[in-house]
C-alpha positions as a Markdown table, in Angstrom:
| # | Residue | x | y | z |
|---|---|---|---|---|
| 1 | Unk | -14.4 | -10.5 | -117.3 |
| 2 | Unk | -13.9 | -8.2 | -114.7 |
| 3 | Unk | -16.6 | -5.6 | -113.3 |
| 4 | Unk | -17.4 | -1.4 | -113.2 |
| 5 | Unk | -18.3 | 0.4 | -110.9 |
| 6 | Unk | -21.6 | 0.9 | -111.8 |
| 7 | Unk | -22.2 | -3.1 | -112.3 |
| 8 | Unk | -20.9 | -3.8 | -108.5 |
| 9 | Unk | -22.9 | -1.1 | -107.0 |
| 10 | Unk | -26.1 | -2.1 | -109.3 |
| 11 | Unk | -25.0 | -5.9 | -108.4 |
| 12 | Unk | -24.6 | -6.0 | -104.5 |
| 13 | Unk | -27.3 | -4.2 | -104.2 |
| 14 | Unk | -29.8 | -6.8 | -106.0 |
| 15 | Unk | -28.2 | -9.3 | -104.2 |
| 16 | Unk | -26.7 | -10.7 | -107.3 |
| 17 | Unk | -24.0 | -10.8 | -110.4 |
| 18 | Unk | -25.1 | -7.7 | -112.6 |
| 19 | Unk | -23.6 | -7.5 | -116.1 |
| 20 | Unk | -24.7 | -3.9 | -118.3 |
| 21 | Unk | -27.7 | -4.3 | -120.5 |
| 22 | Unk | -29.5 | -6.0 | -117.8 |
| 23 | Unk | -32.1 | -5.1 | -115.3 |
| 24 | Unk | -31.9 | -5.8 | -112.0 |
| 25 | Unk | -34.3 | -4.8 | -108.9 |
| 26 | Unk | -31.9 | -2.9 | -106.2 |
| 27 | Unk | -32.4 | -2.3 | -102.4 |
| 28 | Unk | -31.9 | 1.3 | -102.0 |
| 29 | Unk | -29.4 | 3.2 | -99.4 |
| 30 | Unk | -31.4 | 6.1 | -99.0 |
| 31 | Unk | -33.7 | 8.5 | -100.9 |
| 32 | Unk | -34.2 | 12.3 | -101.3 |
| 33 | Unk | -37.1 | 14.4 | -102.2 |
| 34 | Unk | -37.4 | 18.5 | -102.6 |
| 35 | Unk | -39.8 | 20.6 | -103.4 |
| 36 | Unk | -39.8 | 21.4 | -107.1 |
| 37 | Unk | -41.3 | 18.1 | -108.3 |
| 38 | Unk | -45.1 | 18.2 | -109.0 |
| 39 | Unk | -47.0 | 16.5 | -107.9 |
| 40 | Unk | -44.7 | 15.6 | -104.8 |
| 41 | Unk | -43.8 | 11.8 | -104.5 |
| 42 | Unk | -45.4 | 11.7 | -101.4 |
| 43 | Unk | -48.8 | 12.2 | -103.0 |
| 44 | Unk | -48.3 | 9.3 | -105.5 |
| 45 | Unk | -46.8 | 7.6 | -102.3 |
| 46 | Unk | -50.9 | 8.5 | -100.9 |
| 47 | Unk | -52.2 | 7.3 | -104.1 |
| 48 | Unk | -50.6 | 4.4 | -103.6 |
| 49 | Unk | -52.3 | 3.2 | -100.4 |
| 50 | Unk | -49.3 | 3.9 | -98.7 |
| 51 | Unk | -49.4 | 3.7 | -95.2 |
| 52 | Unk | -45.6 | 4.9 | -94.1 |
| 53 | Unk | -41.8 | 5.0 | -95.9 |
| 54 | Unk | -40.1 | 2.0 | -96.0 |
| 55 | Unk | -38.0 | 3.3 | -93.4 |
| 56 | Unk | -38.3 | 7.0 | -92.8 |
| 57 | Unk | -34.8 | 7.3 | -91.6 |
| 58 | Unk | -33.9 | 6.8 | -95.2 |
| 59 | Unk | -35.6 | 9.6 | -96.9 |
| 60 | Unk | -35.1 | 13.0 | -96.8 |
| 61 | Unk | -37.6 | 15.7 | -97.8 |
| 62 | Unk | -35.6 | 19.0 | -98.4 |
| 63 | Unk | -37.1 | 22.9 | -99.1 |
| 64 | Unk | -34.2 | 24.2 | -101.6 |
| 65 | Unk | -35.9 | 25.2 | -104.6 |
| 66 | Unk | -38.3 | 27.8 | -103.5 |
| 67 | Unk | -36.2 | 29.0 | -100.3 |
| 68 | Unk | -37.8 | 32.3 | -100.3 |
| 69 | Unk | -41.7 | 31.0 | -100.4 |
| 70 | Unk | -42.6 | 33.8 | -102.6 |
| 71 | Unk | -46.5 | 32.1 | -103.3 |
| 72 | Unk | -49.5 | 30.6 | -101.5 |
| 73 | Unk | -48.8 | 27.5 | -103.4 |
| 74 | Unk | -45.1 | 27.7 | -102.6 |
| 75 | Unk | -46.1 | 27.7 | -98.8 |
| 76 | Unk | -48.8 | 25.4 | -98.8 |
| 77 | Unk | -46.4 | 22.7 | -100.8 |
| 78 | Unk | -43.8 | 23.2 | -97.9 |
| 79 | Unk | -46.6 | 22.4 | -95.4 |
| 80 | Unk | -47.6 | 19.5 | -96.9 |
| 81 | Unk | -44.0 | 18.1 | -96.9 |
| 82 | Unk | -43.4 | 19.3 | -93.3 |
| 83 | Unk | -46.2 | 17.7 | -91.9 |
| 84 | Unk | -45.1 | 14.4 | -94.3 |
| 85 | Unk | -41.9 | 14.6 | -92.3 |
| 86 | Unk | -43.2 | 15.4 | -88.8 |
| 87 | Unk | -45.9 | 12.1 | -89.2 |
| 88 | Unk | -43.2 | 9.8 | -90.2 |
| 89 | Unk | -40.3 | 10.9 | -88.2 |
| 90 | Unk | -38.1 | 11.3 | -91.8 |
| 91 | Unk | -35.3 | 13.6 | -92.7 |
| 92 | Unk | -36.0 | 16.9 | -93.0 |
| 93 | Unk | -34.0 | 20.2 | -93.5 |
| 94 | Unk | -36.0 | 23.8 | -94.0 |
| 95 | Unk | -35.7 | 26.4 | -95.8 |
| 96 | Unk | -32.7 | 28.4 | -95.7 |
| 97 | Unk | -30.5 | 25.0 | -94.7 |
| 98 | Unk | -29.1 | 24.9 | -98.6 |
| 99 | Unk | -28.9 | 22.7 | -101.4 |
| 100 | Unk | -30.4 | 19.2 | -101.5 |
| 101 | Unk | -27.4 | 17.7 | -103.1 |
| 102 | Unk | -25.4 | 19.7 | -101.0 |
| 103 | Unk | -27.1 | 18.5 | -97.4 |
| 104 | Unk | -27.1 | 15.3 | -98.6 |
| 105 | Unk | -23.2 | 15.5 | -98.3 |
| 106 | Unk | -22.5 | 17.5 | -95.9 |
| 107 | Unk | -24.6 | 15.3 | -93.3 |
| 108 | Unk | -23.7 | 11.9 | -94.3 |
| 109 | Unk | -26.8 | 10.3 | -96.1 |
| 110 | Unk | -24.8 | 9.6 | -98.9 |
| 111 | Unk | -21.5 | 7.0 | -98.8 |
| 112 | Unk | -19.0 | 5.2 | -100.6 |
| 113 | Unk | -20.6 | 2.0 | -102.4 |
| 114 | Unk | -24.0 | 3.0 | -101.5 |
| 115 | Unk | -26.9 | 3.1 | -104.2 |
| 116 | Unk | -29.1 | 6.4 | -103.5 |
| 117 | Unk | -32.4 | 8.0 | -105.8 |
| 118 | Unk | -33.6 | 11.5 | -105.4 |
| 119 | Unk | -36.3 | 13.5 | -107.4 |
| 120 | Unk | -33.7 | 15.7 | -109.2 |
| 121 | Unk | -31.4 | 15.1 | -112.0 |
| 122 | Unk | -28.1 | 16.2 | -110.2 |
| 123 | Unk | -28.1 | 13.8 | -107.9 |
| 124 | Unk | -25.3 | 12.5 | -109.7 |
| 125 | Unk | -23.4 | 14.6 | -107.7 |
| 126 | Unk | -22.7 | 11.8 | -105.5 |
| 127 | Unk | -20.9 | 9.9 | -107.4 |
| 128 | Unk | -17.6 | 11.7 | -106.2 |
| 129 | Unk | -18.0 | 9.5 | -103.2 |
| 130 | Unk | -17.9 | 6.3 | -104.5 |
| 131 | Unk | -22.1 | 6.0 | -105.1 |
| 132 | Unk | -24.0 | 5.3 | -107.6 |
| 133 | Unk | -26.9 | 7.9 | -107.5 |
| 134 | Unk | -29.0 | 9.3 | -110.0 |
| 135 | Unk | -32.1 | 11.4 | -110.5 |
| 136 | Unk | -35.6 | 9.9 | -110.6 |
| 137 | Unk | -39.5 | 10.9 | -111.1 |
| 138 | Unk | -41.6 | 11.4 | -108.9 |
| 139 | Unk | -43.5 | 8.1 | -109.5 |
| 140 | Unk | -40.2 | 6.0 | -109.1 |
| 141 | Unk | -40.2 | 8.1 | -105.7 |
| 142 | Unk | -42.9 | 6.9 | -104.5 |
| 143 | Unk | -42.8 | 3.2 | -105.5 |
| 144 | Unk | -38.8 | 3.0 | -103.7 |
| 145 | Unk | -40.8 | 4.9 | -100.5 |
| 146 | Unk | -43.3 | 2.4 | -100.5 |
| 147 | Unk | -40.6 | -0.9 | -101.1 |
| 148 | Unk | -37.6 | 0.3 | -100.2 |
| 149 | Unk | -36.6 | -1.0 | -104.2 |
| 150 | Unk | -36.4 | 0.3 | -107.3 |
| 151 | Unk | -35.3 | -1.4 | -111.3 |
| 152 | Unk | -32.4 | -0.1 | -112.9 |
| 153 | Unk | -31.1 | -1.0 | -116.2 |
| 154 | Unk | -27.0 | -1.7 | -115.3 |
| 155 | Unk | -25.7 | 1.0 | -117.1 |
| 156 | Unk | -22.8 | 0.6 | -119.6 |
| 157 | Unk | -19.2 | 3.0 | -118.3 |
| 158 | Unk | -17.8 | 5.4 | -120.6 |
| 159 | Unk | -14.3 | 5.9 | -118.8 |
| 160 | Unk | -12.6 | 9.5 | -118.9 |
| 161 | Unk | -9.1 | 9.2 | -117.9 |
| 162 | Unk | -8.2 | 12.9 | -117.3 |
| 163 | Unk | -4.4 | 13.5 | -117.0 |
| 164 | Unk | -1.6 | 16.1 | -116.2 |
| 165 | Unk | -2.2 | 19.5 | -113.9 |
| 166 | Unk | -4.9 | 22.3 | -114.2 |
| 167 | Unk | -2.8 | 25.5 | -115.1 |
| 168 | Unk | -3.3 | 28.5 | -112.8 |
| 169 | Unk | -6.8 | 30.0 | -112.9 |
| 170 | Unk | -8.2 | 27.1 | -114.6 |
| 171 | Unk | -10.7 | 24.9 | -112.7 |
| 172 | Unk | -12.9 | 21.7 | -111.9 |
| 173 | Unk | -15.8 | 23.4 | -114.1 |
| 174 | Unk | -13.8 | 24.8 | -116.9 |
| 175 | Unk | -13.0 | 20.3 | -116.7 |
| 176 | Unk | -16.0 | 19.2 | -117.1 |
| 177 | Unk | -17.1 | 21.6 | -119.8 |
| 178 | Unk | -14.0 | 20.9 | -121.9 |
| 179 | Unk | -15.2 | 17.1 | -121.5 |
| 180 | Unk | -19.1 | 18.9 | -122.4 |
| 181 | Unk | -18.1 | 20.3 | -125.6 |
| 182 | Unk | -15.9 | 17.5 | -126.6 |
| 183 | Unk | -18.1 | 14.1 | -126.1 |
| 184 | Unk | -21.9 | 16.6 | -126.2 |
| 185 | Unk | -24.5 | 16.8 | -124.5 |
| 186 | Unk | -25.6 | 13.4 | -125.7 |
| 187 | Unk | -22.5 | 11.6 | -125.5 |
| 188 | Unk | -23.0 | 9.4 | -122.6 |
| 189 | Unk | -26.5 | 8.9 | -122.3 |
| 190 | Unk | -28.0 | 6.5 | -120.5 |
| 191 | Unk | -24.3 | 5.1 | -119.3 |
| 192 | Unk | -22.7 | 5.8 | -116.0 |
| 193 | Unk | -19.6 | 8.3 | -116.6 |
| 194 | Unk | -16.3 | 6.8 | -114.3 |
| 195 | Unk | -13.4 | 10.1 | -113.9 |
| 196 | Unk | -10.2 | 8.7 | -113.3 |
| 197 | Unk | -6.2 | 10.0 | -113.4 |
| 198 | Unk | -4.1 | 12.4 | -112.3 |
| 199 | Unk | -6.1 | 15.2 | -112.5 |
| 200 | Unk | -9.3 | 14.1 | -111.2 |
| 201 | Unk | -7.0 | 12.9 | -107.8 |
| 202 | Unk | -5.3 | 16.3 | -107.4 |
| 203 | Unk | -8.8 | 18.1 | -107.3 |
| 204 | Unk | -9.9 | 19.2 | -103.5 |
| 205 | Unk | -13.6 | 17.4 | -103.0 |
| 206 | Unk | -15.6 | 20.6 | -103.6 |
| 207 | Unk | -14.0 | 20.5 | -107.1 |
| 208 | Unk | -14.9 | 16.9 | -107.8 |
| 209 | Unk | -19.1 | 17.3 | -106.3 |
| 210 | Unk | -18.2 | 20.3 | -109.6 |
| 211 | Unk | -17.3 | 17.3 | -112.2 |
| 212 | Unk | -19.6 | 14.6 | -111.0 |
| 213 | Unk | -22.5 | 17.2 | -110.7 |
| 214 | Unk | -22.4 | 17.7 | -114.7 |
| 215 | Unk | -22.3 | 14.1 | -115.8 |
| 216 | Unk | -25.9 | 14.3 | -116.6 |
| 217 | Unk | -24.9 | 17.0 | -118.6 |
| 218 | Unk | -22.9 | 14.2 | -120.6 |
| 219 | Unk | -26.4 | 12.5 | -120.4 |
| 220 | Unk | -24.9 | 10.2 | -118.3 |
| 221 | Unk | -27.1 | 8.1 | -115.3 |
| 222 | Unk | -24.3 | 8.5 | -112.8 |
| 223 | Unk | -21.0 | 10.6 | -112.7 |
| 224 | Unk | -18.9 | 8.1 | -110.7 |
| 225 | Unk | -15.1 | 8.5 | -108.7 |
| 226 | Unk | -12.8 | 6.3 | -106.8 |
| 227 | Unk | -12.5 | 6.6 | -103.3 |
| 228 | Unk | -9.1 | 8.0 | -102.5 |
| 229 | Unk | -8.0 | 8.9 | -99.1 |
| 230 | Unk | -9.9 | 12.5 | -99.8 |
| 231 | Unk | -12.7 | 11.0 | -100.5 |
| 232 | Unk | -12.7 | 8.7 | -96.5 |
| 233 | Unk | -11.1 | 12.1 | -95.3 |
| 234 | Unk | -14.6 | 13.5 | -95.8 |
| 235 | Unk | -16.2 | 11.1 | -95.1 |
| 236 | Unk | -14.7 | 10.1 | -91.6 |
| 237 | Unk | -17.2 | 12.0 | -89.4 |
| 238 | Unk | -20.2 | 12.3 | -91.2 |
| 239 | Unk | -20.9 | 8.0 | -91.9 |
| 240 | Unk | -22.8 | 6.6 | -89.5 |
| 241 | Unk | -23.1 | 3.4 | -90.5 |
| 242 | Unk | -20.7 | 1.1 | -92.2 |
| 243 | Unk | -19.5 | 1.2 | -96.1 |
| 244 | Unk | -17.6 | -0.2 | -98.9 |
| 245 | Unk | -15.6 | 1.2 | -101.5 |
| 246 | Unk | -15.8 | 0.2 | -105.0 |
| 247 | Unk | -12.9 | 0.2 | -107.5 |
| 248 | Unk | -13.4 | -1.3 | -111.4 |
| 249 | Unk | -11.6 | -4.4 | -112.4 |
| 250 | Unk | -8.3 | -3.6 | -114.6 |
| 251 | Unk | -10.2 | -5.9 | -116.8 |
| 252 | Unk | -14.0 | -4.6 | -116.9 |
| 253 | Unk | -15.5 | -3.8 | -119.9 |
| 254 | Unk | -15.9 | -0.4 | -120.8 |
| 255 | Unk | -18.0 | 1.0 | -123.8 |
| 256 | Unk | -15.3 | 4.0 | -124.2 |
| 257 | Unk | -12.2 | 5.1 | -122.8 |
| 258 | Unk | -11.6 | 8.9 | -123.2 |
| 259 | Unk | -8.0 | 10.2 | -122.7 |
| 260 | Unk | -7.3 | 13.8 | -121.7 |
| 261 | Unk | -4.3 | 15.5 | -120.8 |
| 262 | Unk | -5.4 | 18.8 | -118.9 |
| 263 | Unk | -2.4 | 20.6 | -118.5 |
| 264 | Unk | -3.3 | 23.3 | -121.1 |
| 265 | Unk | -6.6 | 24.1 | -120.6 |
| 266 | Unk | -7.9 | 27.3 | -120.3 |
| 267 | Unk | -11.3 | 28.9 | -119.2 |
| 268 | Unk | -14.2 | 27.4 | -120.8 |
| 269 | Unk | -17.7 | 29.0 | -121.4 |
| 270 | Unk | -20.4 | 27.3 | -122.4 |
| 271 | Unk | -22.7 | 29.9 | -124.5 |
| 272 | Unk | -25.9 | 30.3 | -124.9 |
| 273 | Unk | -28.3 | 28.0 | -125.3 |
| 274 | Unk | -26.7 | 24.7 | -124.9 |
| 275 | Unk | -24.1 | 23.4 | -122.3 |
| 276 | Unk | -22.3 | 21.7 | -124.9 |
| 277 | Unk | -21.9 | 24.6 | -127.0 |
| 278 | Unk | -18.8 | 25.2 | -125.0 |
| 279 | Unk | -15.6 | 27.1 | -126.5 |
| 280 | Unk | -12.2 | 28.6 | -125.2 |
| 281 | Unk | -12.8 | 31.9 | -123.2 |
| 282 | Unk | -10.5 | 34.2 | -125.5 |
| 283 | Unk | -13.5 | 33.6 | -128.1 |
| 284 | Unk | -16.3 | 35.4 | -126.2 |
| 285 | Unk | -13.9 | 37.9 | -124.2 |
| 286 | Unk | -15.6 | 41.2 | -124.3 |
| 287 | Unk | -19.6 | 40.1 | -124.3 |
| 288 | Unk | -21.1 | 42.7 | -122.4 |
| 289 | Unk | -23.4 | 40.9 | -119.5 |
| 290 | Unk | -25.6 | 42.5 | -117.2 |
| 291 | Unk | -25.6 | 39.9 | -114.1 |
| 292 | Unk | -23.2 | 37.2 | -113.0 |
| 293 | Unk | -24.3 | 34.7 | -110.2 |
| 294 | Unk | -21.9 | 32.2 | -108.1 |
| 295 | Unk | -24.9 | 29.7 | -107.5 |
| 296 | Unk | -26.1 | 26.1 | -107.9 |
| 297 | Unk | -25.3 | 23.0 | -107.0 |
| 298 | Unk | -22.1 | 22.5 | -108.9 |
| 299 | Unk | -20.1 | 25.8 | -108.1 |
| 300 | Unk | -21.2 | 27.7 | -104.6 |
| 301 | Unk | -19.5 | 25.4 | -102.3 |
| 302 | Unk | -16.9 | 27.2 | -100.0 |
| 303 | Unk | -14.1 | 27.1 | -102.0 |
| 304 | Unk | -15.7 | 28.3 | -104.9 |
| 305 | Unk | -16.4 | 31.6 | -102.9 |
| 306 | Unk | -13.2 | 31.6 | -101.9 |
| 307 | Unk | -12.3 | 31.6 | -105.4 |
| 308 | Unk | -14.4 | 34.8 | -105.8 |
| 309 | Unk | -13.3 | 36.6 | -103.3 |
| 310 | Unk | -9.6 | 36.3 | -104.5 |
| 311 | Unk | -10.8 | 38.3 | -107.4 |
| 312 | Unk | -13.0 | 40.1 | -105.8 |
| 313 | Unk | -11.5 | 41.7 | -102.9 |
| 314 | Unk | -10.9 | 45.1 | -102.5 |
| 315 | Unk | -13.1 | 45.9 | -106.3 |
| 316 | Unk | -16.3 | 47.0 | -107.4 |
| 317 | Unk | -18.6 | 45.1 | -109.4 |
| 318 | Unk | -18.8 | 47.0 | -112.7 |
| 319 | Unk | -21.9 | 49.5 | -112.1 |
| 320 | Unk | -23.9 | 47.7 | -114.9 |
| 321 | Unk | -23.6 | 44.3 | -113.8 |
| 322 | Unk | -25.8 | 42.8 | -110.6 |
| 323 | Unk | -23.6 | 40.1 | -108.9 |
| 324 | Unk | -25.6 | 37.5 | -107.2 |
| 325 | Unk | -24.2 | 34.3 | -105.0 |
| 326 | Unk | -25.9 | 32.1 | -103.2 |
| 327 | Unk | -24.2 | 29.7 | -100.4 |
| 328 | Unk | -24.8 | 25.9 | -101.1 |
| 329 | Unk | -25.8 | 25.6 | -97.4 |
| 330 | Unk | -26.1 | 27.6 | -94.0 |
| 331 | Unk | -22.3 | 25.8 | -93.1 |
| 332 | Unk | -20.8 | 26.7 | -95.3 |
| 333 | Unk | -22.5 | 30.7 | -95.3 |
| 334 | Unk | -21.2 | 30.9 | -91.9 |
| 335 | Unk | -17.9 | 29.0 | -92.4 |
| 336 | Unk | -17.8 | 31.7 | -95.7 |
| 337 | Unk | -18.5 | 34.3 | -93.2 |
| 338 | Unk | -15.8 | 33.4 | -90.1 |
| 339 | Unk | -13.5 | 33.4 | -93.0 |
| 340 | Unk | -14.4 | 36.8 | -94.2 |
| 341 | Unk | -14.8 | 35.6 | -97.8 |
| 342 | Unk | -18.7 | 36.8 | -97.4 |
| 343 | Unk | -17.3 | 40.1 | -96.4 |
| 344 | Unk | -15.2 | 40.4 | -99.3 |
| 345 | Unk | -18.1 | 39.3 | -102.0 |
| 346 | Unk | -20.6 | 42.0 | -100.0 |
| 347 | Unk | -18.5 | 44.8 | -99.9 |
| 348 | Unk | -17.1 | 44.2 | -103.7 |
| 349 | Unk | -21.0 | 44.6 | -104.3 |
| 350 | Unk | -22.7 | 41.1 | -104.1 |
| 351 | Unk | -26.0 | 40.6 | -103.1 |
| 352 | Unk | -26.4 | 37.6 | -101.0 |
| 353 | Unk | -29.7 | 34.9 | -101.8 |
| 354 | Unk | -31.1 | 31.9 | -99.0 |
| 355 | Unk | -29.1 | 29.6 | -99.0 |
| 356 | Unk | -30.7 | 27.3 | -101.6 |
| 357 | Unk | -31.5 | 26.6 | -105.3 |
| 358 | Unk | -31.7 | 30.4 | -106.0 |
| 359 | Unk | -30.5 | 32.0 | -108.9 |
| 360 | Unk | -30.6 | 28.4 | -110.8 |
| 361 | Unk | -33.8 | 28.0 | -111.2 |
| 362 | Unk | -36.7 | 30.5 | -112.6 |
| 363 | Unk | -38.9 | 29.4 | -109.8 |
| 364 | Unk | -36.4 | 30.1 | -107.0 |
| 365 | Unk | -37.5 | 34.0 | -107.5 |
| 366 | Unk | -33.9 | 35.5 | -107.2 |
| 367 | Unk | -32.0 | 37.2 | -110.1 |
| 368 | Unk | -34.7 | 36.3 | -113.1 |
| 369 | Unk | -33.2 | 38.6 | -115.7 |
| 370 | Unk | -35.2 | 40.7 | -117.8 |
| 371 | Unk | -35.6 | 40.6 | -121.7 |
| 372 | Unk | -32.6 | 40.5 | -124.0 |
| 373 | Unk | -30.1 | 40.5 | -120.8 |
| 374 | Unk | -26.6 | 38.2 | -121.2 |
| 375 | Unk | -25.7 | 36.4 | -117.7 |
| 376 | Unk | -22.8 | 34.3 | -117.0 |
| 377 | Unk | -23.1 | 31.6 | -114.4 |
| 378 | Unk | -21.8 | 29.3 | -112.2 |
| 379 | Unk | -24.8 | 27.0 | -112.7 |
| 380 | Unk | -24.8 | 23.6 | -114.9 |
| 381 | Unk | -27.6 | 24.0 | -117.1 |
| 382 | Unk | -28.0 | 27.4 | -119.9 |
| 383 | Unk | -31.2 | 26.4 | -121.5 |
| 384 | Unk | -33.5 | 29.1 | -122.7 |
| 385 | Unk | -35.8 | 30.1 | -119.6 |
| 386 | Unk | -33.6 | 28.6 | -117.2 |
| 387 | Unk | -33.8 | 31.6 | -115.0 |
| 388 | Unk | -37.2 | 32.2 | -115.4 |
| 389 | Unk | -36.9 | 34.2 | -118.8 |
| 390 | Unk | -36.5 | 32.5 | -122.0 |
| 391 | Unk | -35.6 | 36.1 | -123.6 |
| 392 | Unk | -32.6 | 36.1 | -121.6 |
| 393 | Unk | -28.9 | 34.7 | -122.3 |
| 394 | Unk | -26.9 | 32.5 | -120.1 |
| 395 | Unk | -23.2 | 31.8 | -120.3 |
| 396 | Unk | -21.9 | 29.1 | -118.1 |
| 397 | Unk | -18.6 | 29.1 | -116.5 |
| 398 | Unk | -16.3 | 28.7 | -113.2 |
| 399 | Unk | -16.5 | 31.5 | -110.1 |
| 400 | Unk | -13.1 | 32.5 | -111.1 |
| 401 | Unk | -14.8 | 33.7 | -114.7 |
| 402 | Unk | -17.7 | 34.8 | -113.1 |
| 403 | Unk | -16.2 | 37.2 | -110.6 |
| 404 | Unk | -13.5 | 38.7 | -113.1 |
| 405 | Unk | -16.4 | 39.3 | -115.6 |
| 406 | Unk | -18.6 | 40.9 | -113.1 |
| 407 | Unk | -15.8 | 43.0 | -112.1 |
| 408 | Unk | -15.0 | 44.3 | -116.3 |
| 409 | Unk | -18.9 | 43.9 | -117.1 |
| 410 | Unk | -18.0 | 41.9 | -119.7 |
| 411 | Unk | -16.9 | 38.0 | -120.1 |
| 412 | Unk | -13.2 | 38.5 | -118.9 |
| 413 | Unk | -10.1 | 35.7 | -118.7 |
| 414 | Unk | -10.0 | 35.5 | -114.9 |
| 415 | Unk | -6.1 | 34.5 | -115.1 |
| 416 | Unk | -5.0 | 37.7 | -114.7 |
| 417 | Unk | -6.7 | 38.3 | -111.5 |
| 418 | Unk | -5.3 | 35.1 | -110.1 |
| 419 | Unk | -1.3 | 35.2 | -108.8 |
C-alpha cells in the first residue's frame, strides 16, 4: 500500500515506516514561538532544567501578537523573549517585522518535506510548501526545545481534489470557506487535509498560504500541497539548506476523497459566530457593518492588497465604516508601498496597523469594535470575542468582499467592482 503525504513526512522524520493510527517520535526541522502563548515555552523550557535549545538556529521567537506593546506586561513579556534570543543566539524578528507564519515564509525557515511545530494553531499554513506543520502548546514547545523531538500520532489524509477555474472576483478564501461550510468545522479533525487539482495549481502562492492557513478550520492537523514548480519558484532563494519534495502514492490510503468543481463559485461569507456557518454572498448582501479589516495571517499578503486596492482606488470608504488593514510583514508594506497599492488603500480612507497580528486578535489592541457593531473580515476565525468584544459580529470573507463592502457600508458582491 502506497503512502500520504503526511505518513512520509511523519516517517522520515522518525527514521522509520509510519502507517496512520500510529505514533511515532519525529526529529523536528525547526520550531517557532510568539508572544501570545502564556506562560511562554521558554519558561516551561526553564522549568525544565534546560540549559540551551537544542539548536538555537532552529527556533524562532517572533513579537506579532501584541506589535503595538500597549501594557507593562506586554513589554516585559517581549523582554523576556528578547533576552531568551540574545543568550542563545536563536531566531528572532521584532515588533513591527509582521506575522509569524508570514516570516517564517518569507525567510526560509520552512521547506518542502520538512516537519516544523510552532505555538500557534495556523501554522498549518506551511503546508502549501510541501511541510507538514502544525500548531502546538506551549509545553510540547518546550520539550521539542529541549530534545530537538516531539510524538505525533500519523494522522489519517482526507483528500480535496478541487477542479475547474475560479470565476472573476472569486478567490482562494471564498475556496476554502466553500470547503468550510461543506465538510464543517469538525470535518477533518485530527487528520491532515492534502489540496490537490486544477484549481489548487492555477492559484498564485499567496492564494494557496490563504487555503492551507484555514485547514485547522477543517479541524484538520496539517493543510498539506504538492510542490509544483511555484511552489520551488519560491522557494529558490530563500532555502538554505537542502530539501525533498513529497508527493502521495497513486495508491495511498485515504480516509476521504472530496471532489469539487470550482468553476461556479461565488463569494462566500462566513457569518457570525462560526466559520462554518458559511453561505453564498447574495444571502447577506445589504448587512449594514461598521468596520472592515484586510488583516491576519490568511489574507493581507501582497496580493491580497492589491486586490483591495483594485476596488478601492480612486473611492471613499463609506463615512460609517472604519477600514483597517494591516501588512503581513514590513516586505511586503514596502513592496505594497513602491507599488502604490498602500497609497491607494490610505487615500480611499484606510488606516494602516504594525505590521503584525493586529486586527485578528483582541489582544493585538487595533480595531476592537464596540458593542453590537457587525465587522467583515479578512481573518480565519469569527468566534464571539475574537476581536476583543464578544458583543460584536464578525463576518469573514476575501479582500475583494471586504473592500467592496467597506466602500457601500454594507456586505456588497465585490464582482462588480472587478473588470
Amino acid at each position: 500500500m502506497g503512502k500520504t503525504i503526511a505518513e512520509k513526512i511523519l516517517g522520515r522524520h522518525a527514521g522509520r515506516d509510519a502507517v496512520a493510527g500510529e505514533i511515532v517520535i519525529a526529529n523536528l526541522d525547526f520550531l517557532m514561538s510568539h508572544d501570545a502563548q502564556r506562560p511562554l515555552c521558554i519558561q516551561i523550557f526553564g522549568e525544565m532544567g534546560g540549559r540551551k535549545p537544542f539548536d538555537a538556529r532552529k527556533h524562532a521567537l517572533i513579537l506579532d501578537h501584541m506589535p503595538s506593546v500597549a501594557t507593562v506586561v506586554a513589554a516585559n513579556l517581549h523582554k523576556t523573549m528578547r533576552d531568551f534570543a540574545r543568550e542563545h543566539s536563536c531566531f528572532f524578528y521584532e515588533v513591527g517585522e509582521g506575522i509569524g507564519h508570514q516570516l517564517m515564509l518569507e525567510r526560509g525557515h520552512v521547506l518542502p518535506g520538512e516537519l516544523v511545530i510552532a505555538t500557534d494553531s495556523h501554522t498549518c499554513t506551511y503546508g502549501a510548501l510541501n511541510a507538514f506543520s502544525t500548531g502546538v502548546g506551549s509545553t510540547d514547545q518546550a520539550a521539542a526545545l529541549f530534545s530537538g523531538k516531539l510524538w505525533f500520532k500519523v494522522p489519517e489524509t482526507v483528500r480535496f481534489v478541487v477542479n475547474g477555474r475560479l470565476p472573476k472576483g472569486v478567490y482562494a478564501k471564498d475556496l476554502i470557506l466553500h470547503l468550510i461550510g461543506n465538510v464543517t468545522a469538525d470535518g477533518a479533525t485530527y487528520k491532515a487535509a492534502e489540496f490537490v487539482g486544477e484549481a489548487i495549481a492555477d492559484l498564485s502562492m499567496d492564494a494557496r498560504f490563504t487555503v492551507s492557513n484555514m485547514a485547522v478550520e477543517l479541524g484538520a492537523k496539517a493543510g498539506l500541497m504538492e510542490a509544483d514548480e511555484k511552489t520551488l519558484a519560491w522557494v529558490k532563494g530563500r532555502a538554505t539548506r537542502p530539501f525533498e519534495s513529497v508527493f502521495s502514492d497513486p495508491d495511498a490510503n485515504f480516509a476521504q476523497v472530496l471532489e469539487y468543481n470550482v468553476s461556479k463559485l461565488g463569494p462566500q461569507v462566513a457569518k457570525p459566530h462560526k466559520v462554518d456557518n458559511v453561505v453564498p454572498v447574495e444571502e447577506v448582501l445589504g448587512t449594514p457593518i461598521q468596520q472592515a479589516n484586510i488583516v491576519a495571517c490568511t489574507n493581507s499578503r501582497l496580493e491580497d492588497l492589491e486586490i483591495a486596492a483594485s476596488i478601492l482606488g480612486g473611492k471613499k470608504v463609506h463615512r460609517d465604516v472604519r477600514l483597517y488593514v494591516v501588512p503581513a510583514s514590513k516586505e511586503i508594506q514596502l513592496e505594497a508601498m513602491r507599488c502604490g497599492i498602500l497609497q491607494s488603500i490610505l487615500q480611499a480612507g484606510g488606516v494602516l496597523g504594525i505590521p503584525g497580528c493586529g486586527g485578528c486578535t483582541g489582544g493585538s489592541d487595533l480595531g476592537v469594535p464596540a458593542n453590537n457593531e457587525s465587522v467583515i473580515t479578512t481573518a480565519n476565525r469569527n468566534f464571539r470575542g475574537r476581536t476583543g468584544n464578544p458583543q460584536a459580529f464578525l463576518h469573514l470573507a476575501s479582500p475583494a468582499t471586504v473592500a467592496a463592502s467597506a466602500l457601500e457600508g454594507k456586505i456588497a458582491d465585490p464582482r462588480k467592482y472587478v473588470e
